[in-house]
Every structure is written in C-alpha cells, then in structure tokens.
N, C-alpha and C positions, 0 to 999 in steps of 0.2 A: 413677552405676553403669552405666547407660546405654552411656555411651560405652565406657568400660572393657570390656561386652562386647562392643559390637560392634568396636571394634578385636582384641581377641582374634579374631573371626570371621574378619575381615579378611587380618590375619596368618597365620592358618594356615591358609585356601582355599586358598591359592597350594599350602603345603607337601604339601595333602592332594592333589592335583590331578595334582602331580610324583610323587608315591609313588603312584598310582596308575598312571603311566607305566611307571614308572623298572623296568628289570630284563627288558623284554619286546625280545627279538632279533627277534621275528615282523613281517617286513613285510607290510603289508596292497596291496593290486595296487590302484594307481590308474587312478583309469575317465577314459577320455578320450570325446570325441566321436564321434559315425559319421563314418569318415572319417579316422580322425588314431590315435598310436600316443602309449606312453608310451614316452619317449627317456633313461631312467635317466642317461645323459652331459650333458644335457642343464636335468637334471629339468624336463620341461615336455611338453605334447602337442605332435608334429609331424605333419603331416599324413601320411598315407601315399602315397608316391610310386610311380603303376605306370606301367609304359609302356615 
C-alpha cells in the first residue's frame, strides 16, 4: 500500500507543479551581476560595454 501511494505522490508533483506555472504571461526581470546586463537575444548576462 505503501508504494501505491507514494507513486501516486510521485506522479502528480510533476502535474501540480506545471499547473501551478501554466497560464502566467508575467515575466519576472532577471538579475545579472554588477557590471553585466540581461541580453533577452541572447538569454544570458553580457557585460556592459562603455567606452
């Protein structure tokens, strides 16, 4: 019986996890380093270039 639940448990973290996601258009602003920029083309920090 045991196992039985916790495979159920197993099984449906995944599902709870995504429906918890799922439906949200809202992007959150990714923090980069001092010094560096977020590159949306990219996706990744690139330094910031002055000069």
């Amino acid at each position: 019986m045991k196992r039985v639940v916790l495979s159920l448990v197993l099984l449906t973290t995944p599902l709870s996890a995504w429906a918890q996601c799922s439906g949200h258009s809202d992007r959150q602003a990714m923090s980069c380093a001092e010094g560096s920029t977020w590159d949306s083309q990219a996706n990744a920090c690139v330094p910031i270039v002055t000069g």
